[in-house]
N, C-alpha and C positions, 0 to 999 in steps of 0.2 A: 485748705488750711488758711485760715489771716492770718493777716500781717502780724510781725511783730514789733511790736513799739517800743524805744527807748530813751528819755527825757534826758536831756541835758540840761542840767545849773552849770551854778560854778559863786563863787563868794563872794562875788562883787561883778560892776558892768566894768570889759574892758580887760578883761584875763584870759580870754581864749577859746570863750564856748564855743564862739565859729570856726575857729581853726580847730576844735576839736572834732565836731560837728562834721566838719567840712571829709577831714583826716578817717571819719567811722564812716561816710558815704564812701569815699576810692575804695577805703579797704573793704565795705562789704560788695559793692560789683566787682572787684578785682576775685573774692574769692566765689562769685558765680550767681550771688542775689540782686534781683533786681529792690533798689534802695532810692527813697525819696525824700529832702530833706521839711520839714515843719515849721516853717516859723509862723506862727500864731498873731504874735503882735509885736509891731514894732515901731518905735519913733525914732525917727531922725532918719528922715527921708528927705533927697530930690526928687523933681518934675524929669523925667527921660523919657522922649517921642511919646510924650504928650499924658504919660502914666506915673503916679506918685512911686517909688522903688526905694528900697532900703538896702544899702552895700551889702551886708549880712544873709538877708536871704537870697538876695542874687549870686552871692556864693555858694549857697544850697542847692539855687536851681544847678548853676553849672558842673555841680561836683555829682550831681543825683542824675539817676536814669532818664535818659531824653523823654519828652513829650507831656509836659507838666508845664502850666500856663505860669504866668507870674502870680496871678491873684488864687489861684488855689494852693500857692506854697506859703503866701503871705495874705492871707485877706485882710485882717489888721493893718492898716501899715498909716502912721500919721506924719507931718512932716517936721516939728518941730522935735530938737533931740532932747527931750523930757522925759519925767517919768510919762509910764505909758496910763493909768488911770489919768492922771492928766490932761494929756494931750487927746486921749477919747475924748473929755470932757469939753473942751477947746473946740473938737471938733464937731459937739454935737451926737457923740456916736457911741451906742453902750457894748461893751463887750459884755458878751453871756457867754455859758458855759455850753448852752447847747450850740451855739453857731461855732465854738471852736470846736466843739464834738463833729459835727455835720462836715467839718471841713477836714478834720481826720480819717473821719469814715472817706469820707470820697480817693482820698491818696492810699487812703489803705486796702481798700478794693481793689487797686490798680497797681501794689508792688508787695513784694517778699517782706523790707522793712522799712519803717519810717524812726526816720530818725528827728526829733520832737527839740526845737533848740528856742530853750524862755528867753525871758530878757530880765536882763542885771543878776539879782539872787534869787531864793526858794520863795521866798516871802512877799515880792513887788506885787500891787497890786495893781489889778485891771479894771474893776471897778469898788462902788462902795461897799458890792458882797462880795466880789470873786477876788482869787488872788492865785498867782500859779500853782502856792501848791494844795490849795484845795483841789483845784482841777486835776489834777495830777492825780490825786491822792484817790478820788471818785474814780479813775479809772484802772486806779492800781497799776501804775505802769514802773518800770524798774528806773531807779535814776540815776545818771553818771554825773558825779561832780567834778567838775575843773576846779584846783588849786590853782590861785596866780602865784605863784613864788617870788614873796617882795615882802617886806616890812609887813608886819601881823598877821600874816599869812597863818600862824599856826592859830592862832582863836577863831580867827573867822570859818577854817577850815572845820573845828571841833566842834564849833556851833551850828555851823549849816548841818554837816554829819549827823547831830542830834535832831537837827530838829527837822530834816530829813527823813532817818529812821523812827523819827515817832509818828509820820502821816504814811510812808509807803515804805519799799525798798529798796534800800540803796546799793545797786549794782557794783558798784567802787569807785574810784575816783582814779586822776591824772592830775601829775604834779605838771603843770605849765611854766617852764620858765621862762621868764619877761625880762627883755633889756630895758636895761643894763643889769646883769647877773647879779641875782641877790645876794650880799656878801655873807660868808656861814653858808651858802645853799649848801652842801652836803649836811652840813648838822641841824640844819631846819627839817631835809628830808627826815632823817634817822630821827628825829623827835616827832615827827609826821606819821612813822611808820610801827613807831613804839607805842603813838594813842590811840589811830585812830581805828574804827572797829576792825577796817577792813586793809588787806595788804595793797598798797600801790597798783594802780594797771599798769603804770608806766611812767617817765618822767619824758616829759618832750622836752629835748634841748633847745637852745636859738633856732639854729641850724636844723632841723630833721631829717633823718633818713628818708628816701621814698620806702623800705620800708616797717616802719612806723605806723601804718593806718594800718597792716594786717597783723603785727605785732598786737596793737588794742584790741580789735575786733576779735581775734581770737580768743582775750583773755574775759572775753564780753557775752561772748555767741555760747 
């Protein structure tokens, strides 16, 4: 049997994909699969013992089943914190669609599920033809959107949603709450949950349960 694969967005860069991310690896080896986290491309990296690394997917490796290199979790990774078409371009370097394919196949050989985390929204682009969710969408994989719950939270959330479900499909989403607590957040949620296709997987508090990751995972799996 392969893997199964799961894309995480979310409406903007800075709302919680990796805590999300992070949150559906615990939970899926806590409930007995072996789970490896994706991060494809990434800017806004330091130089550590001598190798470029990005906070974000270093949170993947540690959260994901042991024995996954850094550059097979992150082969992308540039150092200035820009868009990432960009910062490829800065550094000389073309992202294609087959070398993130090739780097997926490889994780996904080697675990139960891979859990697939973009950078910023659905839309950012990697190079002058690729953009996440084209790639995404060629491989038909299911997608979890993060809401950041904060000021215009509910458009961004409608539009990503659409335009999400018009290249693949979208799994559901989690409302993320970001401090300092959005004022109204309960009647953002309940206006959240009245439009958008699909019901809430969960709302993550500040604070979260440990558990939380199996509470998602279940309404995911």
């Amino acid at each position: 049997m392969s893997a199964q694969t799961l894309f995480v967005t979310g409406t903007d860069t800075g709302i919680g994909k990796t805590r999300i991310a992070v949150a559906l690896l615990h939970g899926l080896r806590a409930a007995g699969f072996s789970a490896v986290g994706y991060k494809p491309v990434a800017s806004g990296a330091a130089w550590q013992g001598g190798q470029l690394v990005n906070a974000d997917a270093l949170a993947l490796q540690a959260a994901g089943s042991p024995g996954f290199d850094y550059a097979a979790i992150n082969p992308f990774v540039f150092e200035p914190a820009i868009a990432p078409h960009l910062a490829a371009a800065e550094a000389g370097a073309t992202v294609t669609a087959e070398a993130l394919d090739a780097g997926h196949s490889a994780l996904a050989a080697r675990a139960d599920w891979v859990i697939v985390e973009g950078a910023g929204g659905w839309h950012v682009p990697l190079s002058e033809s690729l953009d996440f969710a084209g790639w995404v969408a060629a491989n038909r994989w299911p997608v979890l959107l993060v809401v950041g719950m904060r000021l215009g939270c509910v458009n961004h959330a409608l539009l990503a949603a659409r335009a999400i479900a018009a290249d693949t499909r979208l799994a559901g989403w989690v409302a993320n709450t970001l401090p300092p607590e959005q004022p109204r957040l309960a009647e953002n949620l309940a206006t959240l949950n009245t439009r958008m296709p699909l019901s809430c997987c969960a709302t993550v508090p500040v604070n979260p349960s440990p558990d939380l990751a199996l509470d998602i995972c279940r309404t995911l799996i």
